[in-house]
RODRENTOR-171525 format. One record per residue (C-alpha): residue in three letters; x, y, z. Coordinates in steps of 0.25 Angstrom, whole numbers, plus 5000, padded with zeros to 4 digits. Layout:
REM residues N
ALAXYZ
...
//
This chain:
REM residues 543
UNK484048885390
UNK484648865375
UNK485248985367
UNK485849005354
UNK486949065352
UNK487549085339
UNK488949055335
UNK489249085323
UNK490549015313
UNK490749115301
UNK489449185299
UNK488749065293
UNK488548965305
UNK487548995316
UNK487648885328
UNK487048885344
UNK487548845356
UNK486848825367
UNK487048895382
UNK486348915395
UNK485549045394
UNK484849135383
UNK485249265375
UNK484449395380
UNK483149385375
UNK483449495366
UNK482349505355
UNK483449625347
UNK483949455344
UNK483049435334
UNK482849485318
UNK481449525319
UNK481649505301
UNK482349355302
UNK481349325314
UNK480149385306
UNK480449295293
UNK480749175300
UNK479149215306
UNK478649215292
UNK479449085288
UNK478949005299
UNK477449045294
UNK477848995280
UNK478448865286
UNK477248835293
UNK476348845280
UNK477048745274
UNK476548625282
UNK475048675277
UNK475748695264
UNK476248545264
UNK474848505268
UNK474148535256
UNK475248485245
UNK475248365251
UNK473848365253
UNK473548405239
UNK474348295236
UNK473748175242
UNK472448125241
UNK471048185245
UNK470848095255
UNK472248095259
UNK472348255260
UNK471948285277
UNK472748175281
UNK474048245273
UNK473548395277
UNK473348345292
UNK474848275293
UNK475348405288
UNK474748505296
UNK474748425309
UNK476448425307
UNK476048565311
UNK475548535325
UNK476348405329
UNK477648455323
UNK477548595331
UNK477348515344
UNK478548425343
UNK479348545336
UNK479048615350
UNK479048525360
UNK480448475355
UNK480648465341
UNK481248615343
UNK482248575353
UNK482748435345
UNK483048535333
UNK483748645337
UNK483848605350
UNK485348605361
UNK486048515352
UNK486148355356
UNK487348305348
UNK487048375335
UNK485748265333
UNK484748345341
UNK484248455350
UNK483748435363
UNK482448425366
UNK482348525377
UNK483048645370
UNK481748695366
UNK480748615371
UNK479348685369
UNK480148795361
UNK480748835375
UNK482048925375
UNK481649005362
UNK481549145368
UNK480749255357
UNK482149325357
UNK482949245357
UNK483649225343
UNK484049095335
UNK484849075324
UNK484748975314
UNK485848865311
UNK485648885295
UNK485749025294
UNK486649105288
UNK486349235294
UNK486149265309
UNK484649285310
UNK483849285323
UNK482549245325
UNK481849205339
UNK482149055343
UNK480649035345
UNK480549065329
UNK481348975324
UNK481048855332
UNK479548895325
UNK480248905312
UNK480848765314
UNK479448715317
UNK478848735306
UNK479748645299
UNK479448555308
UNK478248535305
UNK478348535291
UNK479348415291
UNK478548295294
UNK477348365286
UNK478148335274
UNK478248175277
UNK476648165276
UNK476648165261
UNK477648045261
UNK476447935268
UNK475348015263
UNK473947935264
UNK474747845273
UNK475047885287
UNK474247885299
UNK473948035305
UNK474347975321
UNK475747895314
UNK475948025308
UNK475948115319
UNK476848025328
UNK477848005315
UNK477948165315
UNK478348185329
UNK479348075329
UNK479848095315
UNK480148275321
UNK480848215332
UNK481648115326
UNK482048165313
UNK481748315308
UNK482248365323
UNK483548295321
UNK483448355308
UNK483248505312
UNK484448485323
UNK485648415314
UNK485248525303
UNK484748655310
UNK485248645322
UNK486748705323
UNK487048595332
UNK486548485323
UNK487448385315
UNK487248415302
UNK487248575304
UNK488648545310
UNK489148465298
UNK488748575289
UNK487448525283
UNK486548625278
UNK484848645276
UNK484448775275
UNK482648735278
UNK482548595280
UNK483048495267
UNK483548405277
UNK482748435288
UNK481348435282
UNK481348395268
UNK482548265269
UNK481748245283
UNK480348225278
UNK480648175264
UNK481348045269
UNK480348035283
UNK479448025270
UNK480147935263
UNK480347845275
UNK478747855278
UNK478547795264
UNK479147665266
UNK478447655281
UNK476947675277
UNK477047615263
UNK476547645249
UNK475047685248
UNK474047565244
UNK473147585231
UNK472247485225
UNK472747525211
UNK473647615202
UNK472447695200
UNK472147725214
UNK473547745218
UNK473547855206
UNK472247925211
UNK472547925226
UNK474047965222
UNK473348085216
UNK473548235221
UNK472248265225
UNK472348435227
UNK473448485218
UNK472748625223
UNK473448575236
UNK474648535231
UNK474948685224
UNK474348755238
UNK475448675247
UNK476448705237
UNK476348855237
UNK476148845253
UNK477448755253
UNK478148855244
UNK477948995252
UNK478048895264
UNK479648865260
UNK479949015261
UNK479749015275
UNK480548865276
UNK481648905267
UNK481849055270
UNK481549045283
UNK482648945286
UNK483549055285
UNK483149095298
UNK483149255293
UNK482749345284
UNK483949365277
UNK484649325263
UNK484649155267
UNK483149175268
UNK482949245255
UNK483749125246
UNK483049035254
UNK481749075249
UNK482049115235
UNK482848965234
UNK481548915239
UNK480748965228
UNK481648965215
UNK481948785220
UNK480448775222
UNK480148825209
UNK481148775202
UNK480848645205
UNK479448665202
UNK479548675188
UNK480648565189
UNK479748485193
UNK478648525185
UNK479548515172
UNK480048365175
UNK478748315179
UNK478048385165
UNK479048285158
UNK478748175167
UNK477448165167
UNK477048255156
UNK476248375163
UNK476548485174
UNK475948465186
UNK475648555197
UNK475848445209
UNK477348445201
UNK477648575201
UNK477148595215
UNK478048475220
UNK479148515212
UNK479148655221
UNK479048575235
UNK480248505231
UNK481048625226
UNK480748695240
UNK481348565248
UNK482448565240
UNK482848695240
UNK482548685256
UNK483948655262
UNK484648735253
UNK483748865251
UNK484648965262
UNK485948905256
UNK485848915240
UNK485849035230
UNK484449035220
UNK485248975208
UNK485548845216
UNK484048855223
UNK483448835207
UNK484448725206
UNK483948645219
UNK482648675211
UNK482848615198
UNK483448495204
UNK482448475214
UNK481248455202
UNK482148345196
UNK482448295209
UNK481348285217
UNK480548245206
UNK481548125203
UNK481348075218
UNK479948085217
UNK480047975205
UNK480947895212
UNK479947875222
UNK478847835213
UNK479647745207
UNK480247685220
UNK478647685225
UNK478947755236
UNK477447815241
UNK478047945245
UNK476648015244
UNK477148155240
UNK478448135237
UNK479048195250
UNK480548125248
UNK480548155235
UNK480048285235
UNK480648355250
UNK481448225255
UNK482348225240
UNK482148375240
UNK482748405252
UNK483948295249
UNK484048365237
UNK484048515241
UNK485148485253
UNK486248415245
UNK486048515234
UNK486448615244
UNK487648555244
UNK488148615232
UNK487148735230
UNK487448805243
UNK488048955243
UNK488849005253
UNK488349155252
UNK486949105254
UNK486749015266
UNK488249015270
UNK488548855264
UNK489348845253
UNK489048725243
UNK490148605243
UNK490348455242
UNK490648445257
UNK489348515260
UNK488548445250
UNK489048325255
UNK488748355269
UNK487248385263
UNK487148265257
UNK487448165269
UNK486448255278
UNK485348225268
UNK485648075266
UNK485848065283
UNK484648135286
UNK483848065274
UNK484147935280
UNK483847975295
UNK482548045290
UNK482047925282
UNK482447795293
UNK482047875305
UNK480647905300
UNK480547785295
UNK480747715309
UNK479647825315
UNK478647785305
UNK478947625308
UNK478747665324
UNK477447745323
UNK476947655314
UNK477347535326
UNK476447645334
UNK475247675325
UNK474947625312
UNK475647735302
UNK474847685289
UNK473247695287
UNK472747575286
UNK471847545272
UNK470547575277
UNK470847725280
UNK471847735268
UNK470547705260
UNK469847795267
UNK470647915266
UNK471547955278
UNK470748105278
UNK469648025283
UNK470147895290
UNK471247965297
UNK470648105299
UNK469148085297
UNK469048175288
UNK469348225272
UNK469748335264
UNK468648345254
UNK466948325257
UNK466748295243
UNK466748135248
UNK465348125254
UNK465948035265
UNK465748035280
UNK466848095288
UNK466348045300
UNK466747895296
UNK468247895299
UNK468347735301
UNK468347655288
UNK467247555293
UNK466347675292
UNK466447695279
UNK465747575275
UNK464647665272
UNK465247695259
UNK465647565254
UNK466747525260
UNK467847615248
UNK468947565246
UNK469347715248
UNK468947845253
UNK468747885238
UNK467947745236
UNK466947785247
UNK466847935240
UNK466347865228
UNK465547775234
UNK464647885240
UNK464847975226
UNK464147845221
UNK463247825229
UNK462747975226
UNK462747965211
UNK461947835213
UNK460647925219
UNK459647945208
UNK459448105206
UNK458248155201
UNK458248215189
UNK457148295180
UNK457348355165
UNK456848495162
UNK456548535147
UNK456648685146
UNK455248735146
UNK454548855139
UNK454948975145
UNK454549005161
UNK455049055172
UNK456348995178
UNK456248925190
UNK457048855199
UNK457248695203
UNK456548655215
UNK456748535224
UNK455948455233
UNK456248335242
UNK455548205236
UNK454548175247
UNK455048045247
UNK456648035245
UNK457047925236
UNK458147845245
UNK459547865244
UNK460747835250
UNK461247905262
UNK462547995265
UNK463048035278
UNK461947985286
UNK460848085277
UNK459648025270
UNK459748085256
UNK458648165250
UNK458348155234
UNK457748275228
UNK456848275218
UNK456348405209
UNK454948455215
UNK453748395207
UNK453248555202
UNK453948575186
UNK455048665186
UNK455248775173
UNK456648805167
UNK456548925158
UNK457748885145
UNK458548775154
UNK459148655145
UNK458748515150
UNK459348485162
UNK459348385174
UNK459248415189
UNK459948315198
UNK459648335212
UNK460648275221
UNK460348195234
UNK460548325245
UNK461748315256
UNK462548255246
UNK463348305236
UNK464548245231
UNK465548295223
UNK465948205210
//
């Protein structure tokens, strides 16, 4: 069996050894208002993946926006699984040499008793919460990590490639991560390197996986300018806004929980949250109206998810003051990587190394000389800021080659990269058989592109759309003029079936039947002139 038992140095440090036999199981252990917090948190963590699914979803194209929603959610289920099995023990596992834990610590979340108290290596204060707790609280982080890389290779990844990338990429990078960071044992928690939530371990993580990913399945192919510019396009700003407010209430439970109590951390860690995200909201907001003229609200709603990563790493460790400077420089920041990568052409799809990779470089070097001893026990100084700074660059560069070397093995495996047909086609419907929206009269039954031959052989899922909204314009309606009559008795329009029904194209497999108006006269009492078009039935497309 594994125990921790804390040792502390001062009142600041908090550190676990490991030894043969268990504490009492003595539930009088545990702060029922630390424990019941870090409850609430972990809800509010777990909504952020959902969250993230609809701003990038709202993000992407309409038939882009299952294939985004679905590589978010499903993080929820494979991460879980790997974070239980042994993704758990590598993290805060008995310690290997400061690199890693060791697998069998907590295999299948064994040796976490419900009484059994845990501290947490970041904390200030001495709060106690039951081990089972807070190896859930952890997974939800988890699983929010490798959600973030989706928007990186967006419209570009293979849903099979993808879950085999996600498992590797847990064990082989953001574990490792959690252990030199988080665990009181690891490396860099040693040397005195500091992240309150996750600016190295998710943010820098994720935003350089994604920048590695770039470079491995390539820049999107357009047939023009035009078309780059209207697949390029946000397709549900509604989205976009939704996510964000679910990401924001979300980050309460990521940055105040991560206190690991319900106590004075937690409460700055929150309120940083807030005043960096919506202070770099409206930076954001402000530099893009003088960019490009107007205020948008997929601006302000970025400039908000960029001041919460930021402010990530240091939000337990910083007085409010310095939480609206992170702010600030985080909208000129972010927003300057962002261009950067336009004019580098890198196809970051939605901006995730500018935006949380940059951010969380950002928000950990800043803590560095914005840190305040009275709050999270860390004084600001040139020696601390530069051990922040070469944890960033080391763990920047080990994050970026090492994905990079998964992506080029599972693509050696299975083909990470759609191939042009079933780009064309939409990946909702050629990867997943399925779309978003049923106002494309299309068959969803056809998921192989040679089945859509039907419809004219598109040159993209849009392409055959139109082809069948043509196709429906073209069928003659019938039409009959009315001129108001002399008074009568209103009367309503009555239809019957042409006995013989002119020919017209069919639509999934059902013979269409023209309507025509019934040969008896029909009165209107004070009407205006009006035409009545009757539509083939069955089929009603939306223009």
């Amino acid at each position: 069996n594994l125990v921790r038992t804390k040792l502390s140095a001062g009142n600041k440090s908090t550190r676990f050894a490991m030894s043969n036999s268990w504490p009492p199981n003595d539930c009088s252990l545990i702060n029922a208002g630390d424990t019941s917090w870090i409850l609430v948190s972990c809800a509010l963590v777990l909504l952020m993946t959902p969250g993230l699914a609809f701003f990038y979803g709202g993000l992407v194209h309409r038939t882009s926006v299952l294939t985004i929603i679905m590589q978010c959610f499903i993080s929820m289920g494979v991460t879980s699984m790997v974070w239980v099995v042994i993704g758990f023990s590598l993290a805060f596992g008995e310690d290997r040499g400061g690199v890693i834990g060791t697998p069998a610590s907590y295999a299948m979340l064994t040796n976490l008793d419900g009484c059994t108290p845990t501290g947490y290596p970041m904390s200030s204060g001495t709060g106690q919460i039951p081990g089972i707790l807070f190896a859930g609280y952890q997974m939800m982080f988890a699983i929010i990590a490798p959600a973030l890389i989706t928007g990186a290779f967006a419209d570009r990844v293979r849903f099979k490639a993808y879950l085999i990338f996600i498992v590797l990429w847990l064990i082989l990078v953001y574990c490792p991560f959690v252990h030199w960071v988080w665990s009181p044992n690891g490396f860099l928690a040693v040397w005195g390197v500091k992240d309150f939530a996750g600016g190295i371990v998710v943010h820098i993580s994720a935003g350089f996986a994604a920048l590695a990913s770039i470079f491995v399945v390539g820049r999107r192919q357009y047939a023009s300018d035009e078309e780059r510019h209207r697949m390029q396009l946000p397709h549900n700003r509604t989205f976009v806004a939704l996510g964000t407010g679910l990401l924001w209430v979300g980050w309460f439970g990521f940055n105040g929980g991560s206190a690991i109590a319900s106590n004075s951390q937690a409460a700055f860690a929150l309120v940083n949250s807030s005043i960096a995200a919506s202070v770099a909201m409206v930076t954001w907001m402000c530099i893009e109206w003088v960019h490009i003229g107007k205020p948008t609200l997929i601006g302000a709603c970025i400039g908000a998810i960029a001041g919460l990563a930021t402010i990530t790493p240091a939000a337990g460790f910083v007085r409010p003051w310095a939480g609206f400077v992170i702010g600030a420089v985080t909208g000129f920041g972010c927003y300057g990587c962002v261009q950067i990568r336009d004019i580098l052409k890198w196809d970051d799809a939605l901006d995730v190394w500018g935006v949380h990779g940059m951010g969380g470089l950002f928000g950990t070097l800043m803590l560095g000389f914005l840190a305040d001893e009275d709050i999270g026990g860390q004084g600001r100084s040139g020696l601390f800021f530069g051990k922040q700074l070469a944890a960033c660059v080391g763990t920047a560069v080990y994050s970026f080659v090492v994905s990079y070397v998964l992506l080029v093995v599972v693509n050696l495996v299975t083909p990470i990269v759609p191939d042009a047909s079933e780009i064309a086609m939409g990946l909702d419907v050629s990867l997943h058989g399925e779309q978003a929206y049923d106002d494309e009269a299309l068959d969803l039954s056809k998921s192989s592109p040679k089945d859509w031959d039907a419809y004219g052989n598109s040159a993209s899922y849009e392409g055959a759309a139109n082809t069948v909204y043509q196709q429906a314009r073209a069928i003659p309606v019938q039409s009959q003029s009315y001129a108001p009559p002399p008074a009568q008795p209103p009367a309503q329009p009555q239809y019957a079936p042409q006995q013989q029904p002119q020919a017209a194209p069919a639509y999934g497999g059902h013979q269409v039947v023209q309507l025509q108006p019934a040969p008896q006269p029909i009165q209107v009492q004070q009407m205006p002139q009006q035409v009545i078009q009757v539509p083939p039935p069955g089929f009603a497309p939306q223009y």
